[in-house]
N, C-alpha and C positions, 0 to 999 in steps of 0.2 A: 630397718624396714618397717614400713606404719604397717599395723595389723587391720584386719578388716573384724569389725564387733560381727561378735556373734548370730545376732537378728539378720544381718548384711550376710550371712553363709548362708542360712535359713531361706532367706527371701534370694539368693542368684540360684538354689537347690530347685526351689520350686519352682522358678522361670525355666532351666535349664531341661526341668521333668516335664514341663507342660510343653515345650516345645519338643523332647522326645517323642510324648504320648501324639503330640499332634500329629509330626512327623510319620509314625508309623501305622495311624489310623488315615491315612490321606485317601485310601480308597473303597474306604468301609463307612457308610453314613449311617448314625447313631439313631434309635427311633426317633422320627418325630411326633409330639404329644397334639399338635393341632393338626394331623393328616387323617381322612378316612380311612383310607384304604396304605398309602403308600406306608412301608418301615424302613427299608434299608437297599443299598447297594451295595455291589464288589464290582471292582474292576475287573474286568475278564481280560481283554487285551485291545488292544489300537492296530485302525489298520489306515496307511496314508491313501491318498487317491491313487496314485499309480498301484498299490496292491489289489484297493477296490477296481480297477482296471484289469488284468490280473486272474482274478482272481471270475469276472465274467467270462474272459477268452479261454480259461481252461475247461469249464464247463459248456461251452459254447461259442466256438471260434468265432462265428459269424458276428456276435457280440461285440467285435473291435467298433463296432459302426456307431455304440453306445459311448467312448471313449471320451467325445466331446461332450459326454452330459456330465461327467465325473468332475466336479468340482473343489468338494470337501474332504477331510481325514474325518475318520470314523473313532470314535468310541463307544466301544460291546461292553454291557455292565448287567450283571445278574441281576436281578431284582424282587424282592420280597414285598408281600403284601398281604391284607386280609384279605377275605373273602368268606361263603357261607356255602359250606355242603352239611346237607342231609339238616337245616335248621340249627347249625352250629359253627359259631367264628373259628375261624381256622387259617392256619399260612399257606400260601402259595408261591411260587416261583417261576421266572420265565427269563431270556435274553430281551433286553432293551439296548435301542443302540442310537448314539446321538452324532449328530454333524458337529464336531469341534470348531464352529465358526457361530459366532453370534448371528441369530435371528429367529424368525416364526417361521415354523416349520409343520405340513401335514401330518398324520401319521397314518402307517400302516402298518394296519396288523395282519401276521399271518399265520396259520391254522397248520400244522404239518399233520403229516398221515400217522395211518395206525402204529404206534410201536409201544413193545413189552417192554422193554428194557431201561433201566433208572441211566444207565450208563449214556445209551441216548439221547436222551433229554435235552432239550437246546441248552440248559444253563448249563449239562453237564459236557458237553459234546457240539461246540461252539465252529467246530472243524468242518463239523459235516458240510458236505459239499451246497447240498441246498441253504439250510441255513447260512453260509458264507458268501453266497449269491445273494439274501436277505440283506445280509449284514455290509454288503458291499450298496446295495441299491441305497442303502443313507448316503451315501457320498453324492447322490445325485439333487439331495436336499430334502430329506425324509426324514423323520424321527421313526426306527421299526421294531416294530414288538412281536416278540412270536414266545406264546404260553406254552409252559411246559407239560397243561393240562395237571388237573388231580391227580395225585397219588406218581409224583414222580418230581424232582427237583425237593426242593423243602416239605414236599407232602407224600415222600415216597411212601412213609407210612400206613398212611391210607389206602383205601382198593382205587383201582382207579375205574373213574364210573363211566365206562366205555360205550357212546354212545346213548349218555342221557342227557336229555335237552336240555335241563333245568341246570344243573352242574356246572353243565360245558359251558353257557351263555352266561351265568352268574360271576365264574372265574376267570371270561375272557375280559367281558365288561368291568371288572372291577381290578385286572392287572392295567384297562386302558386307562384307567382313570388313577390309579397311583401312577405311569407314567405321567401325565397328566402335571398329578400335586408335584411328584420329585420335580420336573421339570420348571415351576414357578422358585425352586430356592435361587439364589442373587450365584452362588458357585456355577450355575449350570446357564449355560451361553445358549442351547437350543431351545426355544421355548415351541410348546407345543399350541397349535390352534386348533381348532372344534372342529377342523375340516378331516374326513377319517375315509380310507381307504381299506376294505378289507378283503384278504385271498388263502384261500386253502385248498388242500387237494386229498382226495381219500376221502377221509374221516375227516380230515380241513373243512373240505368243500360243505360236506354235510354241515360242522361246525359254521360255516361260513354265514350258508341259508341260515343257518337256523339264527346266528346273531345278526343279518339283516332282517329277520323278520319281525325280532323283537326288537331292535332298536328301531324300525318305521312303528312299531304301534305305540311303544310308549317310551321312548326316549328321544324321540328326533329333535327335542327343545336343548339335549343335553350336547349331542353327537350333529353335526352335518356331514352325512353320509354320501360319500364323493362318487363311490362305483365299487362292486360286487362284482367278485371273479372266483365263480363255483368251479373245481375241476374233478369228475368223476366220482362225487359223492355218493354213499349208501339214504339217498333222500328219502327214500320210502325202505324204512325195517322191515313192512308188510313184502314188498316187490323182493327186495333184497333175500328174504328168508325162504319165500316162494323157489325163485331162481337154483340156490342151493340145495334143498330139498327134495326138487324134483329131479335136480343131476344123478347121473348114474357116479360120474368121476368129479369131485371139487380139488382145484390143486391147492387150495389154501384151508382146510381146514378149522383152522385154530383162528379165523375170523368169527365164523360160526359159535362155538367154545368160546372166544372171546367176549361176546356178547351175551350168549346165555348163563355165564358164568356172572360176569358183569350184575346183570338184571338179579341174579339169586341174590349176589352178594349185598348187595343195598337193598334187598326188598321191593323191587319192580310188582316179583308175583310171586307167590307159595309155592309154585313147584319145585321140589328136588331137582338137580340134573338128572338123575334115571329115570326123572319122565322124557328125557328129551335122548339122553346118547347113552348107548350101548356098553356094558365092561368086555374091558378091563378099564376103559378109556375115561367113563361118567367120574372115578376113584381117582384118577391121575389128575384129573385139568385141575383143581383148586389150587395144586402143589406146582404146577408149571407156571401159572401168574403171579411167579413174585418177585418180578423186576431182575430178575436174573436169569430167564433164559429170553432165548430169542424167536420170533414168529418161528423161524427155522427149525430152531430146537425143538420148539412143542409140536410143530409139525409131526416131524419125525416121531413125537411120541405117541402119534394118531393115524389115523388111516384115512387116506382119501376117495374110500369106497361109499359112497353114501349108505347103502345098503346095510352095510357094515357098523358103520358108525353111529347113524342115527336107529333109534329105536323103530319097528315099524310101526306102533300104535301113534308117535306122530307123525312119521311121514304119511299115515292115511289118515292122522285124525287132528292135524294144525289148525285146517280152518274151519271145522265142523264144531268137534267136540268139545262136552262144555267141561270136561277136565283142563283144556289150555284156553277157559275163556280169559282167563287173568291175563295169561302169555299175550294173546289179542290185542288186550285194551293197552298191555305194555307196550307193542310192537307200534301199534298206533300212536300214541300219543306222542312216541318219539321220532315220527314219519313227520315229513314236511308238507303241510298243504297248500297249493300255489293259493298265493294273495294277488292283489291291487296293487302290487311293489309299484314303489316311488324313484327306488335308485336305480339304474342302469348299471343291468345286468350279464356278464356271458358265462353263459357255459361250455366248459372244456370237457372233449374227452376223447380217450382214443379209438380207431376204430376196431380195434385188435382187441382189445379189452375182456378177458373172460375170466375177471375175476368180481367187476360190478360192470356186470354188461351195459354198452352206451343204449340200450333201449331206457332204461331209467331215467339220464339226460332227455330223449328226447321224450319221453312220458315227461316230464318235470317241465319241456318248453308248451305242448301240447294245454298242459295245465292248466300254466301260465296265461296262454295264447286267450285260451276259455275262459280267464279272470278280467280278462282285458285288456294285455300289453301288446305293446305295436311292435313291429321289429326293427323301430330304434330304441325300443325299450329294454327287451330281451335279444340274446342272438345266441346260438348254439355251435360252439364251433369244434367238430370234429376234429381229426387228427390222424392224418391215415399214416397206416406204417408203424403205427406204436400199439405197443399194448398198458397194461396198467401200471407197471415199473418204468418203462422208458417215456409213458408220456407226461412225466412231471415237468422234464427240463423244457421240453417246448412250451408247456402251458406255462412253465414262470417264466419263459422269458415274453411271448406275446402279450400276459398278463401285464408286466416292468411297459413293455412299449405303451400298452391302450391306455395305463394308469399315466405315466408321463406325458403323454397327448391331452390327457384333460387335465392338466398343472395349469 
């Protein structure tokens, strides 16, 4: 038998391991050193067009009618990226999801509502019923991004900074644009084009506004900005904090707490929580936001008496006293104030809504109106029959229709 020399073991050893390594990194991308923003992927999972099909008609029967737009197979991939909170590089995370068919493709990003939980989180919780309605709309020829926000996915670590403007827009913009770079490597068949679509609902919709507002002032050379679909956001802090405040009964409490906790923990303003809520309750909330319990839970660990809850120095002294003037200029800055918008826009909401009542929508068209949009510019479209949990599924699906209409 000829032997094979030595050097000849060595060199089929090292082909043999490089093709292992290769092999078993196939769905994990290694940083690359000429990207801004983008680092890395994981494969989460594939869905074909018949599940993207599917997967609309269980959240909404009437959806079979979309059936002909389903095209493509889908692939869902986590994605990591830099970004800047609080004036420091930092990782972030989010589901990106690509049409497994060569070509240019829009994108759209979408903003999901309020939630505590890391478990949640679209990279982490890819199931979720809306998110898989996102995740199915690339089959229609989308490339779709939906952020996992600060302090949740790869940044669980950190507080998540709940309703700050600066944050929210920084790490939404900067996961669109590592989609963006990933999407230019020779492996990846869907390329993205500058054309961008963006929709959120809740805390979304607020996210939404606020990243069309900054992308028409100073980015619109980078982004072409397709259409804006706001649904039931907190646009004004001021309106929104009002509203609670003056309730006798809030059934969501821990939105409230949410925020003022939020603001303390990054430094918005110098007040303590026991200027704002009541013990035992002021002592609990820090320990209830940590990615581990659920709006519910912390609920539960509060009271939905206002009275009760908030302290009375500021339910009589919010907009007066100059003890929460800091609170003020926090609340403000992170309020949306209607512009000159360029992109065509609607807003959703439902009419049932008592948890961000549609008077805020239609304050926000009112605004608008005053700025100087026409009503093909703006449109406000109610929702009767829903309140603020059941009208998500109609605003994503009217949202899929309007946004497909102008493809």
């Amino acid at each position: 038998m000829k032997q094979i020399k030595p050097f000849r073991i060595y060199l089929l050893i090292a082909v043999f391991a490089g093709l292992f390594l290769n092999s078993c990194n196939e769905n994990d991308t290694p940083e690359p050193t000429s990207y801004e923003n983008y680092i890395s992927t994981e494969l989460k999972s594939e869905l074909t067009s018949q599940q993207a099909i599917t997967n609309f008609i269980k959240v909404a029967p009437e959806a079979v009618a979309l059936s002909a737009l389903v095209r493509f197979d889908v692939e869902v991939r986590k994605i990591t990226y830099k970004t800047i909170f609080k004036e420091k590089n930092i990782q972030a995370s989010g589901l990106v999801c690509f049409p497994k068919t060569a070509g240019n493709y829009p994108i759209i990003s979408f903003q999901n509502g309020t939630n505590t939980l890391n478990s949640e989180a679209p990279s982490e919780n890819s199931g979720n019923d809306m998110f898989a309605i996102m995740e199915s709309l690339t089959a229609m020829g989308f490339i779709v991004v939906i952020p996992d926000y600060i302090g949740f996915g790869v940044s669980a670590s950190l507080p998540h900074p709940y309703l700050d403007a600066k944050s929210s827009t920084q790490s939404i913009l900067d996961m669109i644009r590592a989609t963006k770079e990933y999407s230019t490597d020779d492996k990846v068949l869907a390329k993205a084009t500058k054309d961008l679509f963006i929709f959120g609902y809740s805390q979304g919709g607020w996210a939404t506004m606020q990243l069309q507002k900054t992308i028409e002032k100073d980015y619109s050379t980078e982004f072409n900005l397709v259409a804006s679909s706001c649904g039931a956001g907190p646009y004004s802090i001021e309106y929104m904090n009002k509203y609670i405040v003056d309730k006798l009964i809030y059934p969501m409490p821990y939105f409230l707490a949410y925020l003022l906790n939020s603001y303390v923990t990054i430094g918005s303003f110098t007040n303590p929580l026991s200027d704002f809520i009541q013990a035992p309750y002021a002592a609990k909330i820090p320990g209830l936001f940590d990615g581990k319990h659920s709006g519910g839970a912390i609920n539960a660990e509060l009271t939905t008496q206002m009275a009760t809850f908030l302290t009375p120095e500021y339910r009589a002294g919010y907009a007066t006293d100059a003890k929460y003037a800091g609170v003020r200029s926090a609340f403000l800055s992170n309020s949306i104030t209607a512009w000159k918008a360029k992109t065509p826009m609607k807003l959703f909401h439902g009419a049932n809504d008592d948890l961000i009542p549609p008077g805020i929508s239609s304050k926000m068209l009112a605004d608008f109106k005053a700025a100087g949009l026409t009503d093909s510019q703006i449109q406000l479209v109610t929702i009767p029959n829903v309140d603020h949990t059941t009208g998500i599924y109609p605003t994503g699906m009217q949202t899929i229709l309007w946004f497909i209409s102008l493809m």
